[in-house]
C-alpha positions as CSV (number, residue, x, y, z in Angstrom):
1,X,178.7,13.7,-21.0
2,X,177.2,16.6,-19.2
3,X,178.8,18.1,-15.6
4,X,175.8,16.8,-14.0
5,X,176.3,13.1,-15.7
6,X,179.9,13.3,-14.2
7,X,178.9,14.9,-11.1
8,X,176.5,12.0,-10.6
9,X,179.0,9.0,-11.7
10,X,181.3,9.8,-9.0
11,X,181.3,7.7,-5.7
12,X,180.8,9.5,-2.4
13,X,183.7,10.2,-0.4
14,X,185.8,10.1,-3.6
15,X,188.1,13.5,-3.6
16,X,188.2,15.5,-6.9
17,X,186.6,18.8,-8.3
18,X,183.0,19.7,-9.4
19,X,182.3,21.6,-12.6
20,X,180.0,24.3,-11.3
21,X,177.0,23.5,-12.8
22,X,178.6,24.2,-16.6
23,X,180.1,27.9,-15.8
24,X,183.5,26.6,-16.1
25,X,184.9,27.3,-13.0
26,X,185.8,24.4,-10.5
27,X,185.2,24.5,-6.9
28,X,186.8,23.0,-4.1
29,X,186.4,19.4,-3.5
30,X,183.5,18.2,-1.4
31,X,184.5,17.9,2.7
32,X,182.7,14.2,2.8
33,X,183.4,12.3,5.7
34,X,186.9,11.1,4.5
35,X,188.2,7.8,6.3
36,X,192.0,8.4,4.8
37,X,192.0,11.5,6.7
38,X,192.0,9.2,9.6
39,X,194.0,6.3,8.4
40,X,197.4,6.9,7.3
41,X,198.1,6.1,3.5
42,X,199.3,2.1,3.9
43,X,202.4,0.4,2.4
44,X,200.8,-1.9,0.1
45,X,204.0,-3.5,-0.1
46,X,203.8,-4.9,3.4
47,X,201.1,-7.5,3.5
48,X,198.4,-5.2,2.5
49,X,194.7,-7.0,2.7
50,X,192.0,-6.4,0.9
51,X,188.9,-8.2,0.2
52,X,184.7,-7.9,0.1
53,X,182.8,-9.5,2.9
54,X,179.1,-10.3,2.3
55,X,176.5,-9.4,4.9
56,X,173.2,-11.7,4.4
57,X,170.1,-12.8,6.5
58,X,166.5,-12.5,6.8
59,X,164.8,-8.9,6.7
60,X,165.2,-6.8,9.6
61,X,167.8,-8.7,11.2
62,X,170.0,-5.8,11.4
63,X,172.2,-5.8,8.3
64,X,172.1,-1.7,7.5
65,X,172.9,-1.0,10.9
66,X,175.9,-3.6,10.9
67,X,177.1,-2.2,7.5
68,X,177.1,1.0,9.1
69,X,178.9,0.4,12.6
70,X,181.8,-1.6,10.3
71,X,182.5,1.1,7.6
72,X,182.0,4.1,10.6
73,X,179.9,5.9,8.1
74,X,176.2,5.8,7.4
75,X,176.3,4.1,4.6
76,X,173.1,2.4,4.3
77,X,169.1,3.3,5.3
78,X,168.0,1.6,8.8
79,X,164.6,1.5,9.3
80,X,162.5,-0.8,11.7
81,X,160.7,-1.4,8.5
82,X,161.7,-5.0,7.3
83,X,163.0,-5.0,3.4
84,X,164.2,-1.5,3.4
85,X,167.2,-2.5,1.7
86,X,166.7,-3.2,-2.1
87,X,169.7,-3.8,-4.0
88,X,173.4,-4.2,-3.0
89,X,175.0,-1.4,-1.0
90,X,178.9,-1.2,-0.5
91,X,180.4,0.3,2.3
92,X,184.7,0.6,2.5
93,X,186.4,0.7,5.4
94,X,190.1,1.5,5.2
95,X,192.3,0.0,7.9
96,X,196.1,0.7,8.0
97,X,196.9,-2.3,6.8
98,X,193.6,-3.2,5.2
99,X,190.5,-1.8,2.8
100,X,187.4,-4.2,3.7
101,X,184.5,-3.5,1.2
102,X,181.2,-4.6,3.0
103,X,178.5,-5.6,0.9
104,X,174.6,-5.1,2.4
105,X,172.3,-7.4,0.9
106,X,168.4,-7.1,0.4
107,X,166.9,-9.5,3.4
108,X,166.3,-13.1,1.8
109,X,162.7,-13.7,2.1
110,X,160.3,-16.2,0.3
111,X,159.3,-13.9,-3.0
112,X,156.6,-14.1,-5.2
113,X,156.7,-10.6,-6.9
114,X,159.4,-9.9,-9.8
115,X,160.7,-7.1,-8.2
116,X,161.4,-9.2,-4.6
117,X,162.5,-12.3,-6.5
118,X,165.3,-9.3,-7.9
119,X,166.2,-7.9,-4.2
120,X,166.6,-12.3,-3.7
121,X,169.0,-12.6,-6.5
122,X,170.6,-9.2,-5.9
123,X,171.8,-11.1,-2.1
124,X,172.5,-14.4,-3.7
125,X,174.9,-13.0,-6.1
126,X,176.6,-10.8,-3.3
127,X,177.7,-14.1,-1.7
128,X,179.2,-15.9,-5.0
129,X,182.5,-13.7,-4.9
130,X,183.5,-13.0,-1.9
131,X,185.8,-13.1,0.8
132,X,184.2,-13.7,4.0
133,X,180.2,-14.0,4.7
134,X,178.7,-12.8,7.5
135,X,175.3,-14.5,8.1
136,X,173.1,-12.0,10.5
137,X,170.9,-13.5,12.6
138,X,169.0,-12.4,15.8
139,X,170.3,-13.2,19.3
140,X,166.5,-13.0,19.9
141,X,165.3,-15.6,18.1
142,X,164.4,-19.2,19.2
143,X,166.9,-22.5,18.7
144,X,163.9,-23.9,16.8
145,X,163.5,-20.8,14.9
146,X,166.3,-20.7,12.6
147,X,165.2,-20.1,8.9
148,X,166.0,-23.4,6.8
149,X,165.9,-21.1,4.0
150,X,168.9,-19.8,4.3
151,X,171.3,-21.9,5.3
152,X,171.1,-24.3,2.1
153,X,172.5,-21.1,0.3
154,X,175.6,-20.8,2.4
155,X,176.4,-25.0,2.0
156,X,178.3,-24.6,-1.6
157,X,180.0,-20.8,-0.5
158,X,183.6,-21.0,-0.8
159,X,184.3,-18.6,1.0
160,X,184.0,-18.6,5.6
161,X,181.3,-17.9,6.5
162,X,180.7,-15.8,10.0
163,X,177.4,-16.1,12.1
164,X,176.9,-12.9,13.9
165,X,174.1,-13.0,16.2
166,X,172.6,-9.5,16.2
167,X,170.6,-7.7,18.6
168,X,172.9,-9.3,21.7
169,X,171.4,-6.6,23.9
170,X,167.8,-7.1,23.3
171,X,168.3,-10.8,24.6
172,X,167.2,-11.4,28.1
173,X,168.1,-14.1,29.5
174,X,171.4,-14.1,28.0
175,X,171.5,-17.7,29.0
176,X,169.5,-18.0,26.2
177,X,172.1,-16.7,23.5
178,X,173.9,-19.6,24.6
179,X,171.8,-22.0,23.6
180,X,171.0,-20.3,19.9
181,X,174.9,-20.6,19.7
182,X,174.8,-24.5,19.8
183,X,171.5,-24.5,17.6
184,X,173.6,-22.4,14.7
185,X,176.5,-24.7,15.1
186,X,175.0,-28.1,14.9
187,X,173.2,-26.8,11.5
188,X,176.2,-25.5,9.8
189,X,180.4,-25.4,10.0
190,X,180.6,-22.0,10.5
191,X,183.9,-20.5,10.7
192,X,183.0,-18.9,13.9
193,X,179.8,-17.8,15.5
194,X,179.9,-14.2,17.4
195,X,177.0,-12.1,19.6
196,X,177.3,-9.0,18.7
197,X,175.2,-5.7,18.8
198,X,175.4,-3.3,15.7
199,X,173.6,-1.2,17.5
200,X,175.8,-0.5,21.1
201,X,179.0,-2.0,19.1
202,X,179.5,-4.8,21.5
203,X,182.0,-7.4,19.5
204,X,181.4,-5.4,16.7
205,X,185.4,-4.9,17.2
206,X,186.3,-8.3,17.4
207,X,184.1,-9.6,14.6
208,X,186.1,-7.0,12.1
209,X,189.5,-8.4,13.6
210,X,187.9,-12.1,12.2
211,X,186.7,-10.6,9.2
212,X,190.7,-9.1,8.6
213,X,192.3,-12.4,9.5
214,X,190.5,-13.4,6.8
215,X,191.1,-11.0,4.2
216,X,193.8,-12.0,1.8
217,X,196.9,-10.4,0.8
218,X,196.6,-8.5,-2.3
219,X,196.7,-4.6,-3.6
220,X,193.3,-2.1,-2.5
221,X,190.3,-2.1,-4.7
222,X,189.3,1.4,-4.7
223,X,191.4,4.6,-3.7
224,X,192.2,5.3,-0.1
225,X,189.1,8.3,-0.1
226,X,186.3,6.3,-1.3
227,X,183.4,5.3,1.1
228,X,181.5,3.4,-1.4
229,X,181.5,2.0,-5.2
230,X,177.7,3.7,-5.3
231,X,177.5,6.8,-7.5
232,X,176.5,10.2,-5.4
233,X,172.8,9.7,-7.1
234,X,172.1,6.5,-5.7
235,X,173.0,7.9,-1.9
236,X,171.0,10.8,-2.0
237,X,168.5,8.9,-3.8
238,X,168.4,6.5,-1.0
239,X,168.7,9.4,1.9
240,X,165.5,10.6,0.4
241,X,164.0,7.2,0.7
242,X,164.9,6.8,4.1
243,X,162.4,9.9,4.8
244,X,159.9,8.2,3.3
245,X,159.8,4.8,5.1
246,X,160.2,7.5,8.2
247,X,157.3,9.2,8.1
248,X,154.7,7.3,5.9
249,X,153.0,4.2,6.8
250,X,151.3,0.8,5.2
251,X,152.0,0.5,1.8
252,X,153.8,3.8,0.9
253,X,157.2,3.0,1.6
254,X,157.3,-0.4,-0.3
255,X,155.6,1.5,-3.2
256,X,157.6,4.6,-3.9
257,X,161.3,4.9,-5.5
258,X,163.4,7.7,-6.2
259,X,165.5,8.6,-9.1
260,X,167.8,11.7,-8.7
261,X,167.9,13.1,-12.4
262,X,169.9,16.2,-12.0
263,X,173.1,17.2,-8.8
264,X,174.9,20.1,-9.3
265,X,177.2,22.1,-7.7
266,X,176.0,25.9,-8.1
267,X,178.8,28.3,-7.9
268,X,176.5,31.7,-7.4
269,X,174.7,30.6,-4.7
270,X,177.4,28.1,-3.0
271,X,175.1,25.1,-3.6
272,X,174.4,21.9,-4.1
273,X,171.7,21.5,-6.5
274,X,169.3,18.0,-6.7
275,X,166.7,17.4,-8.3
276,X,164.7,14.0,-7.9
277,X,161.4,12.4,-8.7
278,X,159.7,9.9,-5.9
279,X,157.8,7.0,-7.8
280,X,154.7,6.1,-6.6
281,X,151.9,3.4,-7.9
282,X,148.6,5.6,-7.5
283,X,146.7,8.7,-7.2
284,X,146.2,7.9,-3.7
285,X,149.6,7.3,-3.1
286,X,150.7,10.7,-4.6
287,X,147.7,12.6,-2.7
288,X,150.0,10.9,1.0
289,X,153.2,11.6,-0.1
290,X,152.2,15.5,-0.9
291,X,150.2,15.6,1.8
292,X,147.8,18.1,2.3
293,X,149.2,22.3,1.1
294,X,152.8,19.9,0.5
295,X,153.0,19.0,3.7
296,X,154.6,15.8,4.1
297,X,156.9,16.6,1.2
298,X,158.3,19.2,2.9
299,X,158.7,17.3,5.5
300,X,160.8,14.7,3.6
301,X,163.0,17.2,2.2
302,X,163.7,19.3,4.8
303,X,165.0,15.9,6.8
304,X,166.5,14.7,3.6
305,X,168.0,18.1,2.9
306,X,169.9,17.8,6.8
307,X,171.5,14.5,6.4
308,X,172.8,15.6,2.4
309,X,174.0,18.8,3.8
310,X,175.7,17.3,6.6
311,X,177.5,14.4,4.5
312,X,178.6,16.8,1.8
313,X,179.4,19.2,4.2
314,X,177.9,22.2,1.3
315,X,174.2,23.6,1.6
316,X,171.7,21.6,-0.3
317,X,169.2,22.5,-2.7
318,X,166.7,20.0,-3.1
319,X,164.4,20.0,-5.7
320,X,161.7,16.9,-4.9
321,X,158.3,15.9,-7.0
322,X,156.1,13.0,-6.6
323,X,155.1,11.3,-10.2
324,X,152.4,8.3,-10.8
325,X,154.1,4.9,-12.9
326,X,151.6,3.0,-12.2
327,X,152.7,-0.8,-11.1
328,X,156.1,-0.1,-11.3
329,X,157.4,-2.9,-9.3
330,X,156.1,-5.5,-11.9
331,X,157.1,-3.4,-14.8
332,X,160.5,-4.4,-16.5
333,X,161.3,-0.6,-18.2
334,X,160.3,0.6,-14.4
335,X,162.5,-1.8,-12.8
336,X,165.8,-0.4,-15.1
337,X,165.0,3.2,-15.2
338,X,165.0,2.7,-11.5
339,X,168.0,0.5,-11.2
340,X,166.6,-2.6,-9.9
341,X,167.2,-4.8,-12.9
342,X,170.4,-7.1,-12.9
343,X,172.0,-6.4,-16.2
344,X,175.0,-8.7,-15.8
């Protein structure tokens, strides 16, 4: 295995040393944001928790932006763009006397493609082993809107199952909340039902003090410096995507993926070194993304190239070209070179 292949397999926020790009020389660990620098290293002999809490719900209900208040990090792209979110995205957050591991879900939706009936089955499995589930739903919404869809899936979960209605500060009356409250809990017995806002953090604290009742008494998953179970390659991958759904429109987005082939820590020039290909399904879509001199792709680097060299705390070289597979999304090879294919 190369020292880009182990650069790449290693989760962000997880502490260790970088071969320098095959010279041999090792260079100091990566200053990630580091939650054990915060949270002092817990007795796991004294009723440690741990567990995985599943967050579900429609598109664009506000999952990402949950996922990212919980964990303290940004963890996960939020976009007002619904079904940003393709495949599972785990988020850690270590408590003194706890390590949650959130799990964000692509938004279940009715699918008719391959590739969304994937994102479907991606959130379905996310709730079969869990801990806790945390249904999102929007404080917003109306008592007779509440997506039969979805709460079939959560009848035969074992596990208690949290409705968090999202968006609590959007909702005017908030007379209204109260009656989308009673709605949720004549449908379904959930554990508890909670208003929150991911986005001002109101409840936010009190829905992770539910979520660590919960959490069952048993030794950490992962070490006390991880942030996520994701390799490096699939954040900055997803970073770069972020960009996209940013600053193109229609189609684009849904139509372009990224795969990082190549990050390197450079020890002559004291950086970090990526190179990544965006996927796109046509000419026409290559011709946007480029944008006219390179435009636009300079544009989604440079912004991509600020949020990398702020999380890895090291100056980032990013390398970015735009490539035509055509179809991609209903193309099986695609869909595992890319990722998106369940192999277990």
């Amino acid at each position: 295995m190369s020292p880009a292949d182990r650069n790449s397999d290693r989760a962000p926020g997880a502490r260790g040393t970088r071969d320098s790009g095959g010279h041999g020389r090792a260079t100091a660990p990566v200053p990630v944001p580091d939650q054990a620098a915060r949270v002092p290293v817990p007795d796991q002999k004294t009723g440690f928790k741990s567990g995985f809490v599943a967050l579900i719900g429609r598109p664009n209900v506000g999952k990402s932006t949950l996922l990212n208040r919980l964990v303290g990090e940004k963890m996960a792209i939020v976009s007002p763009r619904p079904q940003t979110t393709r495949t599972r995205i785990t988020g850690i957050r270590l408590l003194p006397t706890a390590q949650i591991v959130f799990v964000d879900t692509p938004g279940l939706h009715h699918a008719s493609s391959q590739f969304g009936q994937l994102m479907i089955k991606a959130a379905e499995r996310a709730i079969e082993d869990v801990d806790v589930v945390c249904l999102v739903a929007e404080a917003t919404e109306r008592g007779d809107g509440i997506d039969d869809e979805i709460l079939p899936r959560l009848r035969s979960c074992r596990a208690p199952v949290y409705c968090c209605l999202n968006k609590v500060d959007l909702a005017h009356p908030k007379s209204k909340v109260l009656g989308l409250i009673e709605a949720y809990r004549a449908r379904h017995p959930f554990a508890e039902i909670v208003p929150i806002s991911a986005a001002d953090g109101t409840n936010c604290d009190r829905l992770l003090d539910l979520i660590l009742a919960a959490m069952p008494e048993r030794p950490p998953y992962f070490p006390a410096d991880y942030l996520t179970d994701q390799p490096e390659t699939f954040f900055v991958a997803e970073v770069i995507r972020e960009k996209i759904f940013g600053l193109t429109r229609q189609e684009i987005p849904y139509a372009c993926a990224v795969r990082v082939t190549e990050l390197t820590e450079r020890a002559r020039s004291e950086c970090l070194y990526v190179r990544a290909s965006i996927f796109v399904e046509h000419d026409s879509q290559k011709g946007i993304v480029i944008g006219h001199g390179g435009a636009m792709l300079k544009r989604i680097g440079a912004m991509a190239r600020g949020d990398l060299e702020r999380f890895f705390g090291i100056k980032v070289y990013l390398d970015l070209t735009v490539q035509v597979r055509r179809n991609w999304r209903t193309n099986e090879k695609a869909l595992r070179e890319f990722g998106f294919l369940l192999t277990s």
